[in-house]
N, C-alpha and C positions, 0 to 999 in steps of 0.2 A: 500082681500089681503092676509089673512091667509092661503086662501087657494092655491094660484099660490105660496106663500113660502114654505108649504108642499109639494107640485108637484116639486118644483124645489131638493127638498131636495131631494124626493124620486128619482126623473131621476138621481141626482147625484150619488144617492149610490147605482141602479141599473147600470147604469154605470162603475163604480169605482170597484162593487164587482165581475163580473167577471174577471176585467182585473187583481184583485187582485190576483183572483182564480188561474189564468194563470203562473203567474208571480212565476219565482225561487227564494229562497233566494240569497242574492249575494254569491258568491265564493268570497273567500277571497284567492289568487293569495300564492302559496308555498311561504315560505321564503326563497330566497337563499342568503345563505352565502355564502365568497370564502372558498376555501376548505385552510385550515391551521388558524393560528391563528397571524393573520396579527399586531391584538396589542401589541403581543410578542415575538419578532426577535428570541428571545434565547430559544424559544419553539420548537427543535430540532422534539420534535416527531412530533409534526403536522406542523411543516414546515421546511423539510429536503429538505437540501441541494441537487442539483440533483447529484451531484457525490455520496450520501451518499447510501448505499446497498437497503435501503427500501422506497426509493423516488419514486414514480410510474410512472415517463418519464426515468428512468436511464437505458441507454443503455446497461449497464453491470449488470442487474438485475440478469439474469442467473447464473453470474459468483458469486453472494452471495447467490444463493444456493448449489452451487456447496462449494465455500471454507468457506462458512458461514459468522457469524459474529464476528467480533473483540472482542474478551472479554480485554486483554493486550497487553501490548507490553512489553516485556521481553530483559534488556539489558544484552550486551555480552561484557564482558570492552573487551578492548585492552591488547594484551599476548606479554610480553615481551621474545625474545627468542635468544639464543647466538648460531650462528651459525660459523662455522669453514671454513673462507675466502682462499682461495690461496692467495699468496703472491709474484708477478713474483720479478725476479731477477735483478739488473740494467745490461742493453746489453752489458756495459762495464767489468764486474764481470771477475777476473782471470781464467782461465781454473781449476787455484787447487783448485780454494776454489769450483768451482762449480761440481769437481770429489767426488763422491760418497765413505766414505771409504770403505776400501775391496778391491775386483779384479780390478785395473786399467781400465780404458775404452778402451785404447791401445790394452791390450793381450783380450778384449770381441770385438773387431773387430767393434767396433761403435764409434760414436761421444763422447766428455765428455759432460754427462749433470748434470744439476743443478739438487740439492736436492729438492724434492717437500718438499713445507714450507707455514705453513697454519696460521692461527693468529685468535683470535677469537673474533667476532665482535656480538654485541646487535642490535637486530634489532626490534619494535617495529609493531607488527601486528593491524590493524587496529581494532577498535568495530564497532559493529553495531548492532540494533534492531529486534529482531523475533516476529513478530506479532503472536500472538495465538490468534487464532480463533473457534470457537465451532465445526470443523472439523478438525481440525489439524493446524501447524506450517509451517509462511511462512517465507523464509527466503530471505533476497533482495539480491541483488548484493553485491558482498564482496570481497577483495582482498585477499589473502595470500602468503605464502611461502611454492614453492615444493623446492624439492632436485630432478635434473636429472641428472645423467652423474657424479655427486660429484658437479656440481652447483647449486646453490639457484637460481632462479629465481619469481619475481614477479607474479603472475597467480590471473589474474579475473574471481570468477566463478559466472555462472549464478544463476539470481533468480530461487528460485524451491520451491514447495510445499508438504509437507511430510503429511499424513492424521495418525492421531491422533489411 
């Protein structure tokens, strides 16, 4: 009997040792992770925002190399500025009060007209924010005041980008 348990043992581990022989270590399968750092929302850099310049799906990727990136935002208070209104005249207004002194309007061959009369009014220009960026200053839409013709008028001007 001792000896058909050594027979058995030996087929065994003739057996067994070539298939050992054969046989790979296992591969242990890469680890993946998702890309960012999912247990910390507020961890900007490894998981930005897709609008954010350096998100790697952001459609506008292009456009932050070109204007670069935000270092501040730089504010522009609001300019207070007193500009000088016309004044029209009530329609009912006398002819004298509204002649000019000096040469009558009669012997100048013309209508009598009213005194141009101006008054001067504060008017409040809006602020707004200049992004600076590591190629230059963007500036957004902004309203102001032109002077045309001797009127003030309201003028929105467009966004535009200045390079540094």
């Amino acid at each position: 009997m001792e000896l058909k348990a050594f027979l058995a043992a030996g087929l065994a581990l003739l057996t067994v040792a070539p298939a050992a022989a054969q046989s790979t270590p296992p591969v242990t399968p890469p680890v993946l992770t998702p890309p960012g750092n999912p247990n910390n929302p507020a961890d900007f850099i490894r998981n930005p925002h897709p609008a954010m310049p350096w998100a790697p799906n952001n459609p506008d990727r292009f456009l932050s190399e070109t204007y670069g990136t935000v270092i501040q935002y730089i504010p522009v208070p609001p300019q207070q500025v007193v500009i000088q209104v016309p004044v029209p005249l009530p329609a009912g207004a006398p002819p004298q009060a509204q002649e000019p002194p000096g040469v009558p309007a009669q012997s100048r061959g013309e209508e009598p007209s009213a005194p141009a009369q101006t008054q001067e009014q504060t008017v409040e220009i809006p602020g707004y924010y200049v992004a600076e960026t590591t190629t230059g200053y963007w500036y957004p839409e902004r309203w102001t005041l032109q002077q045309q013709n001797g009127v003030y008028q309201w003028v929105k001007l467009p966004a535009e980008f200045r390079k540094k």
